[in-house]
C-alpha angles and dihedrals in degrees: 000000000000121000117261115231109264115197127225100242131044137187117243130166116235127181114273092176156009096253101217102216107335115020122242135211074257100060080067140040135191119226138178117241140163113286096236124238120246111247128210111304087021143120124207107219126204102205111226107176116020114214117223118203135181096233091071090082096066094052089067093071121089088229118121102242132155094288129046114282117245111251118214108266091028123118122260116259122245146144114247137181106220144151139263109244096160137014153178103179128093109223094058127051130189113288097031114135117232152180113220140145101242093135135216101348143089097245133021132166123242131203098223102280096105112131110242110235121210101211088201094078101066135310109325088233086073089069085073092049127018101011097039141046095323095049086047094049085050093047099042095041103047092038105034099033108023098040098202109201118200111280086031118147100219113186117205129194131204072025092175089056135113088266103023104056082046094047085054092062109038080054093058086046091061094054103264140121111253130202122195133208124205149152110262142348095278102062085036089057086046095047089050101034110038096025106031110239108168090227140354133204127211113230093187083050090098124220130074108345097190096053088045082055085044095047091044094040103038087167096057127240127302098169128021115182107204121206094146109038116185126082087346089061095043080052096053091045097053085070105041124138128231102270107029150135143239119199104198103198103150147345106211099160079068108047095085091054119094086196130070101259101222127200151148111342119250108181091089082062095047100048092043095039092047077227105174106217106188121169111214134190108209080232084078091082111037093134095068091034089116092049082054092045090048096054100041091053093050084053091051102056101037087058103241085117125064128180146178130227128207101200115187117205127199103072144275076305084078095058110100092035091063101037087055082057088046094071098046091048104254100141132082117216128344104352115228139150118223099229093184136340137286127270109253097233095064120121109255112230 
């Protein structure tokens, strides 16, 4: 295959600033700069769909965490599909389609440790959802962390997002019976009609949240699968079984506070309940990552997984725009940001 023609400048979003609370446009800017060139043992990557991911948030504070922490004038992280337009490496050749986490920009160099994608499978975009981290995080952490045995109640929130609509399934998969919580009617009426959660509670709904859990799970809950943490959480726990567990993969309704949120306190629930809590990072896991990948994929294609998808046009200049409404759950699905077409030659799913 012949080599695309690759310019010499690119477009790529850096932090401008330390956003104190919610971020702002002018916590980023976006700024033109030279499109590298591949070294030996190299690939030179277009980006093509730009994952956005709540965790990114965290990485704008100046706090040590488990991930480096963003400098002023870098460019932001983030998982892209691309393809590869140039390459010394050879395990990849141009053309190739591939995951890697080159960040907010149109091109980015890899070191040979981009996934190979097989576009065959299913859309390439999924590689930054389903098949990809979000569908791991989904499959570790409920599997792995949350053990869900067959009759479970297994309780979900951001149930519509990129892990929790995959961790639903793969619950009722696994024989239990699975609630969703969610913002709003419309991704409710997604979670129960399109993915088959047995129930979802509105959490923008208003009244007593706890009593709306206890109504939709009358048997208690056995698995709660966190991704928002705060007064949901205080909610969820309000209504846990003895024996059960807790999977702690986000807290999203916190990453915009600069001050610890307290309420209700939960430990008492915990130590008479015999509750396990246990954080987890999908990295956890990376050596069975494959096995994961394998199932998830299998599951995909033969239809017993179902996703959404939240695709953003306009370019790597929407960015910032869509990952502020990101935080405050605006999207709709796996949040991503179409930095450039296609190839043509692509299979149409």
């Amino acid at each position: 295959m012949s080599s695309p023609s690759v310019p010499k400048s690119q477009r790529r979003v850096v932090l401008a600033n330390r956003p104190a609370g919610e971020p702002s446009g002018q916590d980023f800017r976006v700024e033109e700069a030279p499109v590298p060139e591949p070294g030996p043992g190299q690939i030179l990557v277009r980006a093509i769909y730009l994952s956005l991911d709540p965790y990114m948030r965290g990485r704008m504070r100046d706090v040590v965490s488990y991930a480096p922490v963003v400098q002023i004038g870098e460019v932001m992280p983030g998982g892209i599909v691309g393809e590869v337009v140039k390459s010394n490496h050879p395990a990849y050749k141009i053309g190739d389609i591939v995951e890697e986490r080159l960040g907010w920009q149109e091109y980015g160099v890899s070191s040979g440790t981009a996934r190979k994608i097989d576009p065959s499978v299913a859309p390439i975009s999924t590689a930054n959802g389903i098949l990809g981290m979000p569908g791991l995080t989904a499959y570790f952490g409920l599997f792995e962390v949350g053990q869900p045995k067959p009759g479970d109640t297994v309780v979900v929130s951001a149930a519509s997002g990129a892990v929790g609509q995959v961790v639903g399934q793969l619950a009722k998969l696994a024989g239990c019976r699975v609630v969703g919580i969610a913002g709003g009617p419309k991704k409710c009426a997604f979670v129960t009609e399109e993915l088959g959660f047995d129930a979802c509670v509105d959490y923008k709904a208003g009244g007593d949240l706890a009593a709306a859990i206890k109504a939709a799970c009358p048997d208690g809950v056995d698995v709660y699968f966190d991704n928002v943490g705060g007064p949901v959480t205080d909610a969820v726990i309000a209504n846990i079984n003895f024996w059960a567990r807790v999977a702690i993969c986000g807290s999203i309704s916190q990453y915009n506070s600069d001050t610890t949120e307290l309420g209700p306190r939960t430990p008492g629930f915990f130590v008479g309940r015999r509750v396990t809590s246990r954080g987890f990072i999908v990295s956890d896991f990376l050596t069975r990552f494959p096995f994961a990948m394998a199932r998830l994929g299998k599951w995909v294609r033969a239809g017993k997984l179902r996703y959404r998808e939240d695709i953003v046009e306009g370019g790597i200049a929407k960015a910032p725009e869509a990952f502020i409404g990101l935080l405050k759950g605006e999207n709709f699905g796996k949040l991503q940001v179409r930095v450039a077409p296609e190839p043509a030659s692509l299979p149409r799913h």
